[in-house]
C-alpha positions as CSV (number, residue, x, y, z in Angstrom):
1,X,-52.6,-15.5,-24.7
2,X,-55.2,-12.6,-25.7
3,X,-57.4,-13.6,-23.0
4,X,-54.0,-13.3,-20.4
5,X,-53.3,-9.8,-22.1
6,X,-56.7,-8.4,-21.3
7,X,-58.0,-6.7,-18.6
8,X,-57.6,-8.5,-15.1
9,X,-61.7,-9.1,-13.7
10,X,-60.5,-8.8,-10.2
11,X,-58.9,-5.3,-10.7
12,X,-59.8,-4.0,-13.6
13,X,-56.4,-2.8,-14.8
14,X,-54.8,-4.3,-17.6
15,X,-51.4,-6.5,-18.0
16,X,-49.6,-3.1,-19.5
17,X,-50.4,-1.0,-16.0
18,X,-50.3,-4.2,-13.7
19,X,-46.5,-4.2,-15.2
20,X,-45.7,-1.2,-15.1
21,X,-47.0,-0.7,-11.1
22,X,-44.9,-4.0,-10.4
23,X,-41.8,-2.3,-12.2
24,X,-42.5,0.7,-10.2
25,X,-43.1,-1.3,-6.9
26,X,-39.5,-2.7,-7.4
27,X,-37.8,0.5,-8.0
28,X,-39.3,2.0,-4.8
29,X,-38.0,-0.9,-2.9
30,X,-34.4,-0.1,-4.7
31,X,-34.9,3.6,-3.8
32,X,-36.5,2.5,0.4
33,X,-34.9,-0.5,0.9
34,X,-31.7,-1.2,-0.2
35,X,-30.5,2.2,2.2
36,X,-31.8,0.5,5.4
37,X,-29.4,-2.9,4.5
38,X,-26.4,-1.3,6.2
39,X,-26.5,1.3,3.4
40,X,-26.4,-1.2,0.8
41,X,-22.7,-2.0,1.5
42,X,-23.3,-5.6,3.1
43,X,-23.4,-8.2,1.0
44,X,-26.6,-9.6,1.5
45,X,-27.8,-5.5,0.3
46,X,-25.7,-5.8,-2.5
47,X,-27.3,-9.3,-3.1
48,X,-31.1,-7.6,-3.0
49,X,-29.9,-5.0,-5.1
50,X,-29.0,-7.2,-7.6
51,X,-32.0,-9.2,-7.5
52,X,-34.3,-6.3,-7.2
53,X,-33.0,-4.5,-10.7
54,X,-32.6,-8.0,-12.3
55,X,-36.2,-8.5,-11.4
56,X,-36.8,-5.2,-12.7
57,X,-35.4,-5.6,-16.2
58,X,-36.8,-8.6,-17.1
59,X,-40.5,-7.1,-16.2
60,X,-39.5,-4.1,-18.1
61,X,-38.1,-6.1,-21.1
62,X,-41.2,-8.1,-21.2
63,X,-43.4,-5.0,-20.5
64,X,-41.2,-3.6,-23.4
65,X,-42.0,-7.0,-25.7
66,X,-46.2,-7.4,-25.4
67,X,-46.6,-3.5,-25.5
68,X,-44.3,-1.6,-28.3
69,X,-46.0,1.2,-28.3
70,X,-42.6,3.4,-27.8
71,X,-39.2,2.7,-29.4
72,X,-37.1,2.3,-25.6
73,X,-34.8,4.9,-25.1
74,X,-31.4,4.1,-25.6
75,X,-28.6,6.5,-25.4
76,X,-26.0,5.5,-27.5
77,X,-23.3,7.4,-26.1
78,X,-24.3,6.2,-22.5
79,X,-24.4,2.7,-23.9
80,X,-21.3,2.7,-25.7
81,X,-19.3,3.8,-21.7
82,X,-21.2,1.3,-20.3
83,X,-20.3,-1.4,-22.8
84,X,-16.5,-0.2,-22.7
85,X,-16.4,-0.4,-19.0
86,X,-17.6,-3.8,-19.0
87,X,-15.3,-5.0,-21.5
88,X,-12.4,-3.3,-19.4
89,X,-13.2,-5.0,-16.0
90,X,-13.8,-8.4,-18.6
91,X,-10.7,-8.2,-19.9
92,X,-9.3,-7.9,-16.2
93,X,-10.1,-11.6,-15.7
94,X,-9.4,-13.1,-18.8
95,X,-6.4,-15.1,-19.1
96,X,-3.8,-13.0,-21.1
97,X,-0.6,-15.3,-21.6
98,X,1.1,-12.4,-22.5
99,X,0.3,-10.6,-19.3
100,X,4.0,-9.5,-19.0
101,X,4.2,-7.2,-21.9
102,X,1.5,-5.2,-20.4
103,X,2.5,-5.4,-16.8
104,X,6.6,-6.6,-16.7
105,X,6.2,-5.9,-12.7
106,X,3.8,-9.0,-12.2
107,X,6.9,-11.7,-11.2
108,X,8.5,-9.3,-8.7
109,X,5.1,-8.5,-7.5
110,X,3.9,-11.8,-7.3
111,X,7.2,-14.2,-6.8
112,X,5.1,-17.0,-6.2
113,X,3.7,-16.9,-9.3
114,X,6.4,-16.4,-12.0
115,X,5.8,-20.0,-13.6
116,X,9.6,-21.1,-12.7
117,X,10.2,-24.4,-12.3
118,X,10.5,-24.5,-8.6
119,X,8.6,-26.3,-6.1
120,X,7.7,-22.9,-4.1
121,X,6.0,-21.9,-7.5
122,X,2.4,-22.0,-7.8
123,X,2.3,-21.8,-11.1
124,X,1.5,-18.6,-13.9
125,X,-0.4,-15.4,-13.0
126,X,-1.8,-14.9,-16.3
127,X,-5.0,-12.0,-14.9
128,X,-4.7,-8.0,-15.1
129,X,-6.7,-8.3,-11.6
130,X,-4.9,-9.8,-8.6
131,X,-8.2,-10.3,-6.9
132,X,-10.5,-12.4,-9.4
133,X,-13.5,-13.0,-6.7
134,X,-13.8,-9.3,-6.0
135,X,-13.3,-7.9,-9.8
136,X,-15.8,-10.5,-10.8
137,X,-18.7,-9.2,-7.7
138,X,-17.7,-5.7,-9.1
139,X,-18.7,-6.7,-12.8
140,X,-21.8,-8.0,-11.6
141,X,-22.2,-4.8,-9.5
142,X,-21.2,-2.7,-13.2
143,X,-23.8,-4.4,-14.7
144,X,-26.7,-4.0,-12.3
145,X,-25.7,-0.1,-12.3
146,X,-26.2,-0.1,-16.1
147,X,-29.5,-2.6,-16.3
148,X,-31.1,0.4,-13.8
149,X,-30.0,3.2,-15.4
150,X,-31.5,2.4,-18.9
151,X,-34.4,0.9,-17.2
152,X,-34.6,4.4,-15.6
153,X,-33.6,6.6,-18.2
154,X,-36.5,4.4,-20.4
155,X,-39.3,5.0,-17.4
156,X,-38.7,8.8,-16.8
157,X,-40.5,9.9,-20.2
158,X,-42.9,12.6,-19.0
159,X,-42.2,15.9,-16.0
160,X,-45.0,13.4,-14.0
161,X,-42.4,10.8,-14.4
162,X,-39.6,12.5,-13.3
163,X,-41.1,14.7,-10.7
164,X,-42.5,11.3,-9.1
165,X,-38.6,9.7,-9.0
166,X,-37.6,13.2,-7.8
167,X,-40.3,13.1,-5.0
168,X,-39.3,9.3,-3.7
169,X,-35.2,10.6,-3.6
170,X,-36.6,12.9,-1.7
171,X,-38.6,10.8,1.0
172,X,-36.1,8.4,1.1
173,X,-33.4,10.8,2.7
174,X,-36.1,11.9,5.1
175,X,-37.1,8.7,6.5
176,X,-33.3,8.4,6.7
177,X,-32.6,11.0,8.4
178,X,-35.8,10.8,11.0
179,X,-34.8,7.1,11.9
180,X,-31.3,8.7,12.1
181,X,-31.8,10.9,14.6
182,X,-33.8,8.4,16.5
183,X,-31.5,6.0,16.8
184,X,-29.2,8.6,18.3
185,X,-31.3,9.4,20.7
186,X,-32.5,6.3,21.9
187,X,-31.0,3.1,20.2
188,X,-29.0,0.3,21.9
189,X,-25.8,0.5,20.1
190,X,-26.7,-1.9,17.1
191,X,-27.8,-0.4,13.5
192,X,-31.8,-0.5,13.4
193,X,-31.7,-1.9,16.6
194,X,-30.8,-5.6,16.2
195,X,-28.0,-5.7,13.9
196,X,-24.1,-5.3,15.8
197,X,-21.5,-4.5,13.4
198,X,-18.0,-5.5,14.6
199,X,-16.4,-2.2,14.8
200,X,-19.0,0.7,14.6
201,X,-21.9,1.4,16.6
202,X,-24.9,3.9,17.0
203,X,-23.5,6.3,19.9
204,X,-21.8,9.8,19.3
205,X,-22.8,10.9,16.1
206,X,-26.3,10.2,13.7
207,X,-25.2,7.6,11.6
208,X,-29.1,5.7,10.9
209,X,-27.9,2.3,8.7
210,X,-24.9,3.7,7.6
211,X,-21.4,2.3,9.3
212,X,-19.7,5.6,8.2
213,X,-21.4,8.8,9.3
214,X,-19.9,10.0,6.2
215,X,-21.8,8.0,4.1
216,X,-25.3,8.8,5.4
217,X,-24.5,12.5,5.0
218,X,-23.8,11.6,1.2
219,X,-26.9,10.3,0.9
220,X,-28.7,13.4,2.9
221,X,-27.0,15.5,0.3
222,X,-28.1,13.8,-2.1
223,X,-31.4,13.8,-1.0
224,X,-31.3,17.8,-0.4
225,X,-32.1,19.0,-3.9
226,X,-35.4,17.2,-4.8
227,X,-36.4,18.3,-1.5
228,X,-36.1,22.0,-1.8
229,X,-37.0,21.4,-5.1
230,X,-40.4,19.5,-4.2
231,X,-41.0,22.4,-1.7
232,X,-40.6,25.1,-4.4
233,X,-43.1,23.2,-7.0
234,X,-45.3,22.8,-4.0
235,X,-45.4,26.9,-3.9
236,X,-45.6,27.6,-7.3
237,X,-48.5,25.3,-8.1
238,X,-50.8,26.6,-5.3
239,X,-49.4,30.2,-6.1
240,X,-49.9,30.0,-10.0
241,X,-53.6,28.4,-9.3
242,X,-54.7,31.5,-6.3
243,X,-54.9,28.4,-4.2
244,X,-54.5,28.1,-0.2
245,X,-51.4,25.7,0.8
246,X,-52.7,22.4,1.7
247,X,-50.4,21.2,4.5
248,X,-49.2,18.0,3.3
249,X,-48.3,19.4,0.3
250,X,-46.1,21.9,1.7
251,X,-44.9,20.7,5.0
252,X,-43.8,17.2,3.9
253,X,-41.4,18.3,1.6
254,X,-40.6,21.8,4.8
255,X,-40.3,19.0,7.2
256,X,-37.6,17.1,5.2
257,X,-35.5,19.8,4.8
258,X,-35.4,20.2,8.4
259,X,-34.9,16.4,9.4
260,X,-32.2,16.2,7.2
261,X,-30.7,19.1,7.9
262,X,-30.6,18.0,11.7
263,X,-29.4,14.9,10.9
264,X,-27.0,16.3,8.5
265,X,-25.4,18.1,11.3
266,X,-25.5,15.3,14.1
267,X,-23.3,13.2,11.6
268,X,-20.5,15.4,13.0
269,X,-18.6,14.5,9.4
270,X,-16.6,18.0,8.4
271,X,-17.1,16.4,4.3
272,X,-20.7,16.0,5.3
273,X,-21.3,19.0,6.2
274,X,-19.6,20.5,3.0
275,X,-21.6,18.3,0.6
276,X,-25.0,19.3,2.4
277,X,-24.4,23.1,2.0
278,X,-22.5,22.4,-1.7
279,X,-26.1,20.7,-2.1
280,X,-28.5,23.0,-1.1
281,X,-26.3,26.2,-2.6
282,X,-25.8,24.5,-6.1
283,X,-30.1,24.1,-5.7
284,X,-31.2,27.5,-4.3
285,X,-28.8,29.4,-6.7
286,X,-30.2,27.4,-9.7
287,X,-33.8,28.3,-8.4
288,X,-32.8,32.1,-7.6
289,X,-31.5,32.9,-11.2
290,X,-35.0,31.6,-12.6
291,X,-36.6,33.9,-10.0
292,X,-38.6,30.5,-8.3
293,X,-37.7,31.5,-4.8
294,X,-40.4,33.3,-3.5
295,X,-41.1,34.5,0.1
296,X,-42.3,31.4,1.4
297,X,-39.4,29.4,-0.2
298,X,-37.3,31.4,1.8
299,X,-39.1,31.4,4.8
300,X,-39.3,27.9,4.6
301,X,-35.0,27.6,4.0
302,X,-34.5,30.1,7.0
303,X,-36.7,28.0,9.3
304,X,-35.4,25.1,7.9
305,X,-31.6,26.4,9.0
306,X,-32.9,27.7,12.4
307,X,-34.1,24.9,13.5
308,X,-30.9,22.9,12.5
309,X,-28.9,25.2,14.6
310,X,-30.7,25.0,17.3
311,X,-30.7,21.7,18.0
312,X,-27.6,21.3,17.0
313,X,-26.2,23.8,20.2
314,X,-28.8,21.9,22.5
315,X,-27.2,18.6,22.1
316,X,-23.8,19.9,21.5
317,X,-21.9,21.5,19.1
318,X,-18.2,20.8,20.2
319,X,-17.7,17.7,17.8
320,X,-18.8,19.5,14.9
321,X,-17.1,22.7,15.9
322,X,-13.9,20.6,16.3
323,X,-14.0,18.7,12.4
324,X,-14.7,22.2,10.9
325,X,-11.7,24.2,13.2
326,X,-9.0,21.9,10.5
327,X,-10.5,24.6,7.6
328,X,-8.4,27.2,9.5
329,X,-5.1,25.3,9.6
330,X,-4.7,26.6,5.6
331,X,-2.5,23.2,4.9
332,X,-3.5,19.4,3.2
333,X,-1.7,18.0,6.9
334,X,-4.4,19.3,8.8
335,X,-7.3,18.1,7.2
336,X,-5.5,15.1,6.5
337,X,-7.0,12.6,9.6
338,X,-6.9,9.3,8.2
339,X,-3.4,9.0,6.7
340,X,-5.1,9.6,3.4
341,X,-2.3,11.3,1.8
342,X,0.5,8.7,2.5
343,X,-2.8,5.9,1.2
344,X,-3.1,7.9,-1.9
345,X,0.5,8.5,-2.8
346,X,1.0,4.4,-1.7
347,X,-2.1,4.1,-4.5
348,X,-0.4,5.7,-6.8
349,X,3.1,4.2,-6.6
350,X,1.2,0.9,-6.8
351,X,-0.7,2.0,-10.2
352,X,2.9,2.8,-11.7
353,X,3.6,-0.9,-10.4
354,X,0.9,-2.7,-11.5
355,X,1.1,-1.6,-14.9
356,X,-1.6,0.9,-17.3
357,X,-4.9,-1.4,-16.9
358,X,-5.1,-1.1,-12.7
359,X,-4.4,-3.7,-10.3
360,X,-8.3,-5.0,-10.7
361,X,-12.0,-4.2,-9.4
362,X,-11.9,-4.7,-5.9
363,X,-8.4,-5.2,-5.4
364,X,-7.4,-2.4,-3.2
365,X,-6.7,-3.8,0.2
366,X,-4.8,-6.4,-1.7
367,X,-2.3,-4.1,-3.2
368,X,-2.0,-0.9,-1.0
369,X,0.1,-2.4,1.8
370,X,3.0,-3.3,-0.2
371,X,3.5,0.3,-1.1
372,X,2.0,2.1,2.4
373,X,4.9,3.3,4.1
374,X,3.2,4.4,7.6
375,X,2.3,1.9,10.4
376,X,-1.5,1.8,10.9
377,X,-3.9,-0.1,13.0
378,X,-6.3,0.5,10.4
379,X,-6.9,-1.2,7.0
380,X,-8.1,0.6,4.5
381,X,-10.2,-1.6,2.4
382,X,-10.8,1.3,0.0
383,X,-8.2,4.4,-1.3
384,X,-10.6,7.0,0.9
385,X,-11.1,8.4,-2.5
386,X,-13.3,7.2,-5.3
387,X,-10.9,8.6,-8.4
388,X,-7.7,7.0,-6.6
389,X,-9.6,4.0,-6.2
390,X,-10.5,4.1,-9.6
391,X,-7.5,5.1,-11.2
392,X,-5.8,2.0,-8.8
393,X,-8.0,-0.7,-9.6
394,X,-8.7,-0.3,-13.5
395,X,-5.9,1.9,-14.7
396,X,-6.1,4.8,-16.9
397,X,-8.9,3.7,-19.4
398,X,-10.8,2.9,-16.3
399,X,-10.5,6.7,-15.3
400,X,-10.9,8.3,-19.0
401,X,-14.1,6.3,-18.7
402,X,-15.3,7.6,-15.8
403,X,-14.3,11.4,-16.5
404,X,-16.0,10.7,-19.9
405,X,-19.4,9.5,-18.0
406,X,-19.3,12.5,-15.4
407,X,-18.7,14.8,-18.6
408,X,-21.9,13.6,-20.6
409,X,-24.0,13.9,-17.6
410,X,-22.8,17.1,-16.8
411,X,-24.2,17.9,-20.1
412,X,-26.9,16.6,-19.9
413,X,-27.8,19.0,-16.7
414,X,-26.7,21.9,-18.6
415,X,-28.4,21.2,-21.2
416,X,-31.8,20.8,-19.2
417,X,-31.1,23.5,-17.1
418,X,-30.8,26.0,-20.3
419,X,-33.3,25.0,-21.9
420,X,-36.0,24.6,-19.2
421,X,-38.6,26.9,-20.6
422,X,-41.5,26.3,-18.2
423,X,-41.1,26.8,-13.7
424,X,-41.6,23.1,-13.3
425,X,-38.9,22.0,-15.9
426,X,-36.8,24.7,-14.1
427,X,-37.3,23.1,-10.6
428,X,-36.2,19.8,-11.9
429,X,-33.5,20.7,-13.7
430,X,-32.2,22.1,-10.2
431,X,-33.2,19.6,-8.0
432,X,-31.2,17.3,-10.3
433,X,-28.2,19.3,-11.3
434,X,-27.1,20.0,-7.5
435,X,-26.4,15.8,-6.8
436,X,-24.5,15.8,-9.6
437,X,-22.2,18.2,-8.4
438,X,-22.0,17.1,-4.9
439,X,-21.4,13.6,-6.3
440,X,-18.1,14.7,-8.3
441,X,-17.3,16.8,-5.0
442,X,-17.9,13.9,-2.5
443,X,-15.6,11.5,-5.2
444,X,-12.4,13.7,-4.3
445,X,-12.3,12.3,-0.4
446,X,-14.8,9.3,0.1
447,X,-16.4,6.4,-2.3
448,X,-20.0,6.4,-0.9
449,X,-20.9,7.1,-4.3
450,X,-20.5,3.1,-5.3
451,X,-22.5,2.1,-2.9
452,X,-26.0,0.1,-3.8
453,X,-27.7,2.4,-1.0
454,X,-26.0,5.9,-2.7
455,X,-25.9,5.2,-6.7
């Protein structure tokens, strides 16, 4: 064993940094790779994803177990949310025999499982969730969430740290966006070229690995922050020093903003569009009131914007003009394109159904179409709205639970924005604070936020 621990004679580099650079490896793939799998919302992503953070936590743990040189960082509050929500969505697929007490609509709901004595009768439905298969892939989905965030939460101990994970965010939605755009212009109709999803395809709007343009203009917001964000610290450093600008450290992060600005606009997504400006205002305003937007900054946000507009009335701008035209109409109707208010008032007749613990994880295109009054070709697998969904599928404790998590990490930005003392714990601060809020904002009308490729 002390001979395995020491240092490697073909590298040099001890078991300690071997580990960590493996643990690191994987989380880069999680960050790359799990986007380009459809988004991370087909199932063989969501198996990767899985694999990749389960392969992750067991390095860390036994990173943790050979070298205790830190106590792991463990916040209890975060710990005691995630260990309620996975007793909730538990509890949703344990037999309860006394399910009626806590759901007295179940036998009307489900006649074919009242337990009568009749030979139509399958028998007793004794489960909160109607859909057992799906609430048990969501648990395993719950879990994975939490295993990387405290694996995360543990890595991220020094600005190095963070500004690194900030940095790869960063990259991530800029290869995004640049493959994109170049799939617009000159792909063949299937999603990186070779894969052919059933009902969506490549033409009429930038849409990269993502089925719903929506989506990959989530994750270009998302992305937007540490961007401007790397671009300022880039400034600063070389300003503070009297340094000239190298080039790759300034137009890397310059370029970013532009390709995902571009391709932020070529979605054609009204929401999109509105999370990528709620993004980069949230950012710039948090940078402006600490006085780290200099001249260049700004120089490098206007050319940023003008080149976004200009290619945007080169290829076209009628689509776009034509989703943002529905602000005017001043009423819910107007914007409402999809039917989503008849889903979500069908989503919430079906809570009051179902009973205070939700219908299940996953059990949304289950339940909806009993209680959907309008005639649609579509079916919508999701509520179109990730606190609906929520609210549907693991009842009220489900959403105090989540209201509860967006609270203490809304204090947590807070907190690190006031007390940022120095221009680099400033910077990230801002960079991290404006995802936050476009996250909350993007909940209201899409889910893209649960996806493997956006968490």
């Amino acid at each position: 064993m002390s001979n395995w621990l020491e240092d490697s004679p073909r590298t040099g580099r001890s078991t300690y940094e071997q580990l960590t650079a493996a643990c690191d490896s994987l989380f880069a793939a999680v960050i790359f790779g799990v986007p380009l799998m459809l988004g991370g919302n087909h199932p063989l992503a969501r198996l990767a994803y899985t694999l990749l953070v389960g392969l992750l936590a067991v390095l860390w743990m036994l990173r943790r177990a050979l070298y205790a040189e830190e106590s792991p960082r463990l916040n209890r509050t975060a710990l005691c949310l995630f260990g309620a929500a996975i007793g909730l969505v538990t509890v949703q697929l344990v037999p309860l025999p006394g399910l009626g007490l806590i759901a007295p609509n179940r036998a009307e709901l489900m006649p074919l499982w009242n337990d009568a004595a009749t030979p139509a009768s399958l028998g007793a439905w004794e489960r909160i969730s109607v859909h057992p298969a799906a609430t048990r892939g969501g648990l395993v989905m719950l879990i994975t969430h939490a295993l990387l965030f405290f694996v995360v939460l543990d890595r991220t101990r020094t600005r190095a740290d963070v500004l690194r994970l900030l940095r790869w965010c960063g990259l991530s939605a800029m290869l995004l966006a640049a493959l994109a755009l170049a799939q617009l212009a000159c792909g063949n109709g299937k999603f990186l070229w070779v894969y052919a999803h059933p009902y969506r395809d490549t033409f009429g709007a930038a849409r990269g690995p993502f089925p719903n343009e929506n989506h990959l203009a989530h994750f270009l917001a998302l992305g937007l922050g540490p961007l401007l964000a790397w671009l300022c610290a880039a400034l600063h450093t070389k300003q503070s020093r009297g340094e000239p600008h190298p080039r790759s450290a300034v137009w890397l992060p310059a370029g970013g903003l532009i390709l995902v600005l571009i391709a932020g606009l070529f979605t054609f997504s009204r929401g999109g569009v509105l999370m990528l400006l709620l993004a980069g205002t949230t950012t710039a305003v948090l940078l402006a009131v600490r006085g780290l937007l200099n001249r260049r900054a700004l120089a490098a946000l206007g050319l940023a914007g003008v080149a976004a507009a200009a290619a945007i009335f080169l290829y076209g701008y009628e689509p776009l003009a034509a989703q943002l035209a529905t602000f005017g109409a001043g009423s819910l109707e107007a914007l409402d394109t999809g039917d989503r208010l008849a889903l979500w008032q069908a989503d919430l007749r079906a809570l009051a159904a179902y009973g205070p613990l939700g219908a299940g994880v996953g059990s949304h295109a289950e339940v909806y179409p009993t209680f959907y009054e309008h005639v649609s070709r579509v079916e919508f697998t999701h509520a179109e709205s990730g606190y609906v969904q929520v609210l549907l599928e693991t009842g009220w404790p489900g959403m105090l639970l989540l209201i509860s998590g967006m609270g203490l990490i809304a204090w947590w930005a807070v907190r690190a924005y006031r007390r940022a003392s120095k221009p680099h714990d400033s910077m990230i601060a801002a960079a991290l604070d404006a995802p936050e809020a476009e996250g909350a904002a993007q909940g209201a009308g899409e889910r893209a936020a649960g996806q493997a490729g956006c968490i």
